[in-house]
C-alpha positions, 0 to 999 in steps of 0.5 A: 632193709633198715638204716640198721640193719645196713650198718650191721650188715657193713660190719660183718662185711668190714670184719670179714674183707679185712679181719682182724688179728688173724695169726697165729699166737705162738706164745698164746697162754690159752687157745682152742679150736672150733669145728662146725661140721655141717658146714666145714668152718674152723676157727682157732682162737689165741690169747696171751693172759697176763694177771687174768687179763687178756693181752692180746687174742688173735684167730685163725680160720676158714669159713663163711662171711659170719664166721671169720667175722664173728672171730675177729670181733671177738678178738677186739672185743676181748682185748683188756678184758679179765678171764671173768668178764671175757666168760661174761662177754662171752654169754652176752653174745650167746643171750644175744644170739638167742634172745629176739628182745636183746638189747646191747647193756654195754658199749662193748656189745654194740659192735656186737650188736652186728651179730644178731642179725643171724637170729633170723637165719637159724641155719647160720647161728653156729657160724656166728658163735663158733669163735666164742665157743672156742673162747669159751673153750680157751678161758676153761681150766682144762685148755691152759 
């Protein structure tokens, strides 16, 4: 395994032993859920919007190593950000998790970066973007 490749592995490991903002939001402004069925996890992501700016985000959730730390990257990641650039961070992860040549275009992605891994194993792909789908889902008119 390659020097990167351990670094990537530590991450999803980090964020999954110690997830972060894992709570409930009760004056979320946005949320919503995500259910992968094959494999039975959950993961309900919360953000607090303020001026379209994301305040803060938080999940809830259970599931595999991928998928609880695939949630709380997203939650730092987010953080800051307008509705349109979390939408843009969002399809970035997406890109990163299709695409075998991606390459992080921006220092929030590098993080991130951990994630691509999963391209490896397809199996395991819904695990890692289940949490970006249901901010996908959070950031669409219907969910305020």
């Amino acid at each position: 395994m390659s020097n990167l490749e351990n670094l990537y592995q530590d991450i999803i490991l980090e964020h999954n032993n110690r997830p972060r903002n894992r709570r409930a939001l009760a004056s979320a402004t946005h949320r919503a859920k995500g259910y992968n069925p094959a494999c039975g996890d959950e993961v309900e992501v919360y953000l607090s919007v303020k001026a379209e700016r994301i305040e803060d985000a938080c999940f809830q959730g259970q599931g595999c190593a991928i998928s609880q730390a695939s949630a709380s990257l997203l939650t730092e990641a987010v953080v800051g950000l307008s509705l349109s650039e979390a939408k843009a961070l969002q399809l970035s992860v997406q890109e990163m998790l299709h695409d075998p040549n991606w390459k992080p275009r921006t220092y929030r992605l590098a993080e991130l970066s951990a994630l691509s891994g999963v391209r490896r194993f397809p199996a395991r792909y819904r695990c890692a973007l289940l949490a970006w789908d249901a901010l996908a889902l959070a950031l669409s008119d219907a969910q305020r």
